[in-house]
KEKOL-852289 format. One record per residue: residue number from 1; residue in one letter; x, y, z of N, C-alpha, C in turn. Coordinates in pm, whole numbers. Example, Ala and Ser with C-alpha at 12.3 -4.5 7.8 and 13.67 -1.06 7.14 Angstrom:
REM KEKOL-852289
REC seq type    nxx    nyy    nzz   caxx   cayy   cazz    cxx    cyy    czz
REC   1    A   1319   -569    780   1230   -450    780   1320   -330    780
REC   2    S   1285   -225    708   1367   -106    714   1290      3    787
END
This chain:
REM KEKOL-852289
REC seq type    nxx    nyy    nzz   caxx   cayy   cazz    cxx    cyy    czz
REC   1    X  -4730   -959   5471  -4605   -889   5495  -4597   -767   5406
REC   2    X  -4580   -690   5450  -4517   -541   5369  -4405   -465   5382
REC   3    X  -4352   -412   5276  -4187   -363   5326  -4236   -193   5285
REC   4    X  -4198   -152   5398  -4228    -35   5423  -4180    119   5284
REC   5    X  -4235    173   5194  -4170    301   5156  -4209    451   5221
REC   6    X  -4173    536   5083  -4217    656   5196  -4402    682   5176
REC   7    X  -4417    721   5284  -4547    764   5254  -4664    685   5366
REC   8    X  -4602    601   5360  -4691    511   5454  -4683    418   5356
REC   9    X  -4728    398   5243  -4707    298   5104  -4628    199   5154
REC  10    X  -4666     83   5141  -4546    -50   5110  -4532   -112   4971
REC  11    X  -4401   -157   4948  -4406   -237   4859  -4460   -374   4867
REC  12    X  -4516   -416   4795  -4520   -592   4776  -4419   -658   4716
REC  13    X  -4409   -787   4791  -4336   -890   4736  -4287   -885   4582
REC  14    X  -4378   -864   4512  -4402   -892   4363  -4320   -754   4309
REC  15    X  -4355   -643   4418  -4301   -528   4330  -4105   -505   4412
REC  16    X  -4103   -574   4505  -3929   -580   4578  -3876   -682   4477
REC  17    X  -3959   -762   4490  -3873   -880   4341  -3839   -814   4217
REC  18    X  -3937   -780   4127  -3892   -705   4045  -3749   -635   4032
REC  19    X  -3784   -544   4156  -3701   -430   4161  -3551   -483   4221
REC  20    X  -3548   -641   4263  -3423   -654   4315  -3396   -702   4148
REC  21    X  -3451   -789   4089  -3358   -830   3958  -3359   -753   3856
REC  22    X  -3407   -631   3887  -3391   -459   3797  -3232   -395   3856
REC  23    X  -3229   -442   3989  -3116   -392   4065  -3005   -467   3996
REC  24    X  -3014   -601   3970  -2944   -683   3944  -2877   -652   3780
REC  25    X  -2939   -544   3730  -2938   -555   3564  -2994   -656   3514
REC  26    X  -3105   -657   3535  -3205   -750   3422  -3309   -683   3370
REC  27    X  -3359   -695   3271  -3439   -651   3138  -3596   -651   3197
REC  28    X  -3664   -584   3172  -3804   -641   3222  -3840   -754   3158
REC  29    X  -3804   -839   2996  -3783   -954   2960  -3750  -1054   3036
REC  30    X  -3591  -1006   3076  -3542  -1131   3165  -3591  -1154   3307
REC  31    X  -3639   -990   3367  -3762  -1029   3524  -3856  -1108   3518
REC  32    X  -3893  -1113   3407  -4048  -1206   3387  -3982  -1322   3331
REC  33    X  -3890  -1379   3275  -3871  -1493   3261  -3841  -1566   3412
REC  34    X  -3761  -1478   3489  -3693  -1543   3594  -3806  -1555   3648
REC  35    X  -3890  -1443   3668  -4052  -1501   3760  -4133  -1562   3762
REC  36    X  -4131  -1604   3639  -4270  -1659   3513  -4356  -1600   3542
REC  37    X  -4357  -1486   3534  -4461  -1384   3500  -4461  -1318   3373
REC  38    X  -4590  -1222   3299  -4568  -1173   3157  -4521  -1043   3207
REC  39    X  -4434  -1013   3105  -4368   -880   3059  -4459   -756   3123
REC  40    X  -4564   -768   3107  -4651   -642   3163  -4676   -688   3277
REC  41    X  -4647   -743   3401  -4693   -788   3499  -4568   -705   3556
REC  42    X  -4459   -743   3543  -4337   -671   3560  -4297   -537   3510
REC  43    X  -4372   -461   3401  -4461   -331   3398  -4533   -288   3470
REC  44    X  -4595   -363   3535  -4748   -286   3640  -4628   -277   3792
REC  45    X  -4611   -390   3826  -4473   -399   3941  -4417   -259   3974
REC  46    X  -4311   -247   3850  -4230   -113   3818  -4291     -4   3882
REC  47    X  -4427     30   3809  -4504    150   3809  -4530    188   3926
REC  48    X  -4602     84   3979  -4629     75   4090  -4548    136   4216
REC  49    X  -4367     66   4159  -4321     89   4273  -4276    203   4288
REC  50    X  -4257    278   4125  -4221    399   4093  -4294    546   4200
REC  51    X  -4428    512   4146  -4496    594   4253  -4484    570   4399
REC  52    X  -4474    512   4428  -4448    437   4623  -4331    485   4638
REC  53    X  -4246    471   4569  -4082    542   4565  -4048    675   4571
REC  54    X  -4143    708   4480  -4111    827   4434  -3971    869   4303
REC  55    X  -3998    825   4291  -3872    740   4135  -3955    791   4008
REC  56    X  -3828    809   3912  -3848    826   3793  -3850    743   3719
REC  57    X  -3761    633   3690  -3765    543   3635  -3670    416   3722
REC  58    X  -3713    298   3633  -3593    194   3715  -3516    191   3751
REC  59    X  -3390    294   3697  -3293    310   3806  -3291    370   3938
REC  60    X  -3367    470   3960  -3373    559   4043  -3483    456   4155
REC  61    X  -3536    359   4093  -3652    295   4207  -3557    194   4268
REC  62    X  -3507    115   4206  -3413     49   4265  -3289     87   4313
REC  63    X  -3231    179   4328  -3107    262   4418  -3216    291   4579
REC  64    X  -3328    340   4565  -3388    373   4661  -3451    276   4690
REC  65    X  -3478    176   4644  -3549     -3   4747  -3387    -31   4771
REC  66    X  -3306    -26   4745  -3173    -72   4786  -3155    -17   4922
REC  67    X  -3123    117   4886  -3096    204   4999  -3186    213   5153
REC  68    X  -3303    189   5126  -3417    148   5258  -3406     -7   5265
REC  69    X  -3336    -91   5218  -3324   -246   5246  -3438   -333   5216
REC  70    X  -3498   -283   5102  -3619   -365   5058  -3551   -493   4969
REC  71    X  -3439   -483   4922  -3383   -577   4877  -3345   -712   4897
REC  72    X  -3271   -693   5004  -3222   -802   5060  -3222   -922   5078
REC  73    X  -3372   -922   5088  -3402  -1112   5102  -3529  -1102   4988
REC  74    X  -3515  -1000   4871  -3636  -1091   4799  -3569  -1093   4641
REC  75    X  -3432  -1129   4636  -3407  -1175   4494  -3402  -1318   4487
REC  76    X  -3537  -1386   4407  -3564  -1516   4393  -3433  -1593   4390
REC  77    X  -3422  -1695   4430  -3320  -1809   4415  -3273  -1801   4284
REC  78    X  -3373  -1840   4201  -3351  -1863   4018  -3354  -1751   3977
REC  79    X  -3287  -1607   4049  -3265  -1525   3950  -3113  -1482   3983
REC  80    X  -3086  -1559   4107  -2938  -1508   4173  -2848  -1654   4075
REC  81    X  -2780  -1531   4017  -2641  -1554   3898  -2714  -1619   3789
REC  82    X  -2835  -1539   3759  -2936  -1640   3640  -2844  -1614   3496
REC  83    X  -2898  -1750   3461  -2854  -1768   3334  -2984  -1741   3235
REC  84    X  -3074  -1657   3234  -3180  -1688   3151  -3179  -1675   2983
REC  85    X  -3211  -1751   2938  -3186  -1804   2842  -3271  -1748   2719
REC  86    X  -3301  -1626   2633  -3406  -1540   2553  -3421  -1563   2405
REC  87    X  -3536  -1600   2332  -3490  -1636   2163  -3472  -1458   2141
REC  88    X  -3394  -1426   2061  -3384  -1303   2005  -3385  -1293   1893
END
C-alpha cells in the first residue's frame, strides 16, 4: 500500500504514522515510544517524509500529510489519547 505525495513519491506506513502522532503533538521521544521504535527510526521517517512533502520541518510535513488525507486511518490505536509515560 502507498499513500500518495507530490511527485509521484508515496509515503509509507511508517513515515504517515509518524507524521500522524507529530500531528498529534508528540515528541519524536514520545513517537517512538508509542511505536516501539528507536528515536532515530522516527528521525529517518521525518526526513524522509520531509523530502516527499516538500516540508521544512515537522510542522509544515504534517499540516501537508493532513491536508492530502494521509492521516486519517494511520494514527496507531496506542497512540490515540496516549498516555506515554517518559523517565526525564
Amino acid at each position: 500500500m502507498s499513500w500518495s505525495a507530490k511527485g509521484g513519491d508515496s509515503l509509507t506506513k511508517g513515515e504517515a504514522e509518524v507524521l500522524g502522532l507529530v500531528d498529534s503533538g508528540l515528541s519524536n521521544r514520545e513517537s517512538a515510544a508509542a511505536l516501539s521504535i528507536a528515536v532515530g527510526t522516527v528521525k529517518c521517517h521525518l526526513h524522509r517524509a520531509y523530502e516527499k512533502l516538500q516540508a521544512r520541518n515537522r510542522i509544515e510535513a504534517a499540516v501537508k500529510a493532513r491536508e492530502r488525507g494521509h492521516l486519517s486511518s494511520f494514527v496507531p490505536s496506542s497512540a490515540q489519547g496516549a498516555n506515554v509515560t517518559l523517565d526525564r
